[in-house]
C-alpha positions as CSV (number, residue, x, y, z in Angstrom):
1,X,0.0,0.0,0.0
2,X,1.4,3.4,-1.2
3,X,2.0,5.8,1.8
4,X,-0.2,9.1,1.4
5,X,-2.6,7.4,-1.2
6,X,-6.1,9.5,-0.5
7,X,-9.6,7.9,-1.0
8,X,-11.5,10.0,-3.7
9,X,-15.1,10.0,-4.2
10,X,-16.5,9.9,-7.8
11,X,-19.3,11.8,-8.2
12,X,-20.9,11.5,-12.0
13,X,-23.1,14.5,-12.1
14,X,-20.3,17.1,-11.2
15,X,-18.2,14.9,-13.9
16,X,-20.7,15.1,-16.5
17,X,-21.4,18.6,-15.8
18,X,-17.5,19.1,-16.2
19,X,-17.1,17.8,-19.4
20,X,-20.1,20.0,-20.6
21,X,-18.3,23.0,-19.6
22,X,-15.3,21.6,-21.4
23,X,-17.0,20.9,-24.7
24,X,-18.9,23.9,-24.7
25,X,-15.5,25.8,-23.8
26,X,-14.3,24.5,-27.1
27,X,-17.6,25.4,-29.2
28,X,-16.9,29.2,-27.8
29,X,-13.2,28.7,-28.7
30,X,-14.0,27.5,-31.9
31,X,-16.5,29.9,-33.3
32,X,-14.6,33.3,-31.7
33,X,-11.9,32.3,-34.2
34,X,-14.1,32.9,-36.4
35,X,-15.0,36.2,-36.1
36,X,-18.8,34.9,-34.5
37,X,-16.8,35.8,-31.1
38,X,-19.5,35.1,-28.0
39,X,-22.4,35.6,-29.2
40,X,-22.8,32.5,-30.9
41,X,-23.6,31.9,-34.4
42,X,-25.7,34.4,-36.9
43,X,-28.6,34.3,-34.8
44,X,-27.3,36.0,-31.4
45,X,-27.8,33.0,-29.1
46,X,-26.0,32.7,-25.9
47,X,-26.1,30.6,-22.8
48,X,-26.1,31.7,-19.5
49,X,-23.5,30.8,-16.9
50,X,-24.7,28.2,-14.0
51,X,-23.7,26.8,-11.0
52,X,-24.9,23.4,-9.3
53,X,-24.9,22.6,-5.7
54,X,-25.6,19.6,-4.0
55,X,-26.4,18.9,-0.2
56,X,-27.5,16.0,1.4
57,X,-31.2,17.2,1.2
58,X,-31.5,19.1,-2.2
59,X,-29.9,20.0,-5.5
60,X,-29.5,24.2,-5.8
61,X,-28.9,25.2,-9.5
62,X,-28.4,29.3,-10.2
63,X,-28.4,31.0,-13.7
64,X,-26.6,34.4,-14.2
65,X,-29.4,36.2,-16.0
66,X,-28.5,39.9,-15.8
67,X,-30.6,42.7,-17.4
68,X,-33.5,40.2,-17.7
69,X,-36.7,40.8,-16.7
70,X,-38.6,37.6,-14.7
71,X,-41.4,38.0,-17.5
72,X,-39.0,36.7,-20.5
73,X,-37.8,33.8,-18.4
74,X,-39.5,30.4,-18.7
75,X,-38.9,27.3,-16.4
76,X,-40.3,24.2,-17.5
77,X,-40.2,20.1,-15.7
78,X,-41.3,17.5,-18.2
79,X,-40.4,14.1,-17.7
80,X,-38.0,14.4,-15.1
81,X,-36.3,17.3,-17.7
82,X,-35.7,20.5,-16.2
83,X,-35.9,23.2,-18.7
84,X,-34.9,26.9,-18.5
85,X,-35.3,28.9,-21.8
86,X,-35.6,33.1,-22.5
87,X,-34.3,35.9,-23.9
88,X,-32.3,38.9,-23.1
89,X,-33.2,42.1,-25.5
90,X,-31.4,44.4,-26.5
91,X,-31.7,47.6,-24.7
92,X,-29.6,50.4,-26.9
93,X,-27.1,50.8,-29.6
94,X,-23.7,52.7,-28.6
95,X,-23.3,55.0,-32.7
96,X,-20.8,57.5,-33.5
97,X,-19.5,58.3,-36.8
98,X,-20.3,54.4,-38.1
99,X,-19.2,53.1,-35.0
100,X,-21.6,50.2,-34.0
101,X,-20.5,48.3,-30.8
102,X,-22.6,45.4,-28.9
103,X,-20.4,43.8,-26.0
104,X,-23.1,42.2,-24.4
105,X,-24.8,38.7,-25.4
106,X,-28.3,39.2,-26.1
107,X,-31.5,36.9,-27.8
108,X,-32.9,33.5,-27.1
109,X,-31.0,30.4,-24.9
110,X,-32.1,27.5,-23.9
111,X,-30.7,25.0,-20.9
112,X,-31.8,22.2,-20.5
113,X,-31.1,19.4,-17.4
114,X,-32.0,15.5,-17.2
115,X,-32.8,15.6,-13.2
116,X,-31.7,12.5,-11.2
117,X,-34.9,10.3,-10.0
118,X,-34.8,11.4,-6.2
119,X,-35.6,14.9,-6.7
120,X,-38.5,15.7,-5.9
121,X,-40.3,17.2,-8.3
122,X,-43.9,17.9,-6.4
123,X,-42.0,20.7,-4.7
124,X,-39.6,22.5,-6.8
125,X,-39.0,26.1,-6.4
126,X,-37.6,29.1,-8.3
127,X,-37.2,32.4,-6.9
128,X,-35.3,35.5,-9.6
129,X,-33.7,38.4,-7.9
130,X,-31.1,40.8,-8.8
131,X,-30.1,38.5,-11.9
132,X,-30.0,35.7,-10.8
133,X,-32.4,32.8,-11.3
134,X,-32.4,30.3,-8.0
135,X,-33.8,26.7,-8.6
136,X,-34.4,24.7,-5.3
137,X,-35.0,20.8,-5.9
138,X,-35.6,19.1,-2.8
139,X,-34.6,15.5,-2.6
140,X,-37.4,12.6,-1.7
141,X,-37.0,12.0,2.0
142,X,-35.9,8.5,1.3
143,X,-33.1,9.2,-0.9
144,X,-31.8,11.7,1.9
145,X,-29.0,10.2,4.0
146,X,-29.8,8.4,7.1
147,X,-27.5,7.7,10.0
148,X,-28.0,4.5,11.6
149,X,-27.2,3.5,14.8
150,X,-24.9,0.8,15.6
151,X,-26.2,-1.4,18.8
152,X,-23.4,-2.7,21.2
153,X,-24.7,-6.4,22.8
């Protein structure tokens, strides 16, 4: 046995959602060197940035969704797919002298998430404030952790 070896637990969702971030990385990468830079291709679609927590009693994800307003956001469950689609307008155009410049991403996304089967889904919440979108997905009681007691005789 090798000295200092660590026990590391796998945990598939965060690796999945990993390698999403890493191919979608490379889609960004790819089309920037372009000239379609972050906005996407022709059409102006973006993706907003997300972060996924897990406790023992729920899953937390958050969507940066700045300048939106809560009207053009949809959330959507179907079949254990968790669905957050909308669009972010543009609000002015920056012109002088032919200049035309649009930093920010704007127009339709979609994001889309295949839910594990112990949420449950009889009691998901979302709450939008300041930009951010806040999804709360409770876990079924019986998929929570339980500590059991060991019994000396």
């Amino acid at each position: 046995m090798a000295v200092g070896t660590a026990l590391r637990r796998v945990d598939p969702f965060r690796e999945f959602m990993g390698l999403q971030d890493r191919v979608n990385q490379l889609f960004r990468d790819a089309f920037s060197s372009w000239g379609w830079g972050e906005e996407g291709l022709a059409t102006g679609a973006w993706s907003p940035a997300v972060d996924i927590y897990e406790s023992p009693e729920s899953l937390e994800i958050s969507f940066e969704l700045p300048g939106m307003d809560k009207k053009d956001i949809q959330v959507n469950l179907e079949n254990n797919v968790l669905t957050v689609s909308g669009e972010r307008k543009l609000e002015h155009e920056d012109r002088r002298d032919g200049y035309h410049r649009i930093e920010r991403s704007y127009g339709s996304f979609t994001r889309s998430f295949t839910l594990p089967n112990h949420i449950d889904l009889n009691k998901v919440s979302a709450e939008y404030q300041n930009g951010l979108l806040r999804l709360m997905l409770p876990k079924r009681p019986e998929a929570q952790p339980k500590q059991i007691e060991v019994k000396v005789k």
